[in-house]
BAGUVO-905038 format. One line per 3 residues: their letters; for each residue x, y, z of C-alpha. Coordinates in Angstrom, 1 decimal. Layout:
N
a	X Y Z; ...
//
This chain:
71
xxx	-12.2 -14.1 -40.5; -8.7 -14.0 -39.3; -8.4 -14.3 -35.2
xxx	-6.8 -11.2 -34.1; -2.9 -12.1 -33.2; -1.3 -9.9 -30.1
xxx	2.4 -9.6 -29.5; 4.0 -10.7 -25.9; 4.8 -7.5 -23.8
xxx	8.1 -10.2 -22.3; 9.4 -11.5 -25.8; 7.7 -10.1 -28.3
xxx	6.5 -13.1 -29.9; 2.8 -13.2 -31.6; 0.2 -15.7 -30.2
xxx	-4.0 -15.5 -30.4; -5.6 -14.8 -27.0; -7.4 -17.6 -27.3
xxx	-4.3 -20.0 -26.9; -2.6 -18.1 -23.8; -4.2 -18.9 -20.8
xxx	-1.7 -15.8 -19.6; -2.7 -13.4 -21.3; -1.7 -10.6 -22.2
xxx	1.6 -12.8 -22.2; 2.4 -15.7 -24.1; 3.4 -17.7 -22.0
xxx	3.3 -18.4 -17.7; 7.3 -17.9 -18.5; 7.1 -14.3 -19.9
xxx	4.8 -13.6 -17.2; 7.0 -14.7 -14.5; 10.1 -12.9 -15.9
xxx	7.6 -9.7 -15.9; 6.8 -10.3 -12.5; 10.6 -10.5 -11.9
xxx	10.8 -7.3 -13.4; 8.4 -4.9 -11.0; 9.7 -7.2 -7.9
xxx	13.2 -5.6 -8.7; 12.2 -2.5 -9.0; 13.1 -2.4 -12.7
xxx	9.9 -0.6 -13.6; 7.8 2.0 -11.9; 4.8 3.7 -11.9
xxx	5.4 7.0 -12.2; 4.5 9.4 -9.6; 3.7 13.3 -9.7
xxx	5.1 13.4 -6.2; 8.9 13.1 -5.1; 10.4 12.6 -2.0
xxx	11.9 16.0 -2.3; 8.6 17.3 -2.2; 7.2 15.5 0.6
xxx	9.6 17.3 2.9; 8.6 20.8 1.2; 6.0 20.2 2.4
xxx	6.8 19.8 5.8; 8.7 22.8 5.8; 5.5 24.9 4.1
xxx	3.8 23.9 7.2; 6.7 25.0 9.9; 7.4 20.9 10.9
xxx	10.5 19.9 10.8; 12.3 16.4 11.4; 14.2 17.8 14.4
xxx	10.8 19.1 15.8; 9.3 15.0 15.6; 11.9 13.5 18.0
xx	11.0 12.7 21.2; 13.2 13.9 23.9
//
């Protein structure tokens, strides 16, 4: 039977699990450079909240910024 072959997320190239010790990249390069990637803000997770909506909801509850400082 054929070992199952997976592509590299980084640089598309196919490898077997069994010879990456990086998986699911091929290499400790491609990881690295993916690494890079979320460091730099390049991808996200996407979130159901926005900052927008944070501050709705501290109007919805009669708070605003002004009302927070210290005087």
């Amino acid at each position: 039977m054929a070992k199952k072959r997976y592509s590299c997320p980084t640089c598309s190239e196919e490898f077997q699990k069994e010879t990456s010790s990086n998986f699911p990249f091929c290499s400790k390069r491609c990881q690295l450079i993916d690494l890079g990637e979320w460091a730099s803000e390049k991808y996200s997770v996407p979130s159901l909240e926005t900052p927008e909506s944070d501050f709705e909801l501290e109007e919805l509850k009669g708070s605003t910024a002004q009302d927070k400082l210290v005087h």
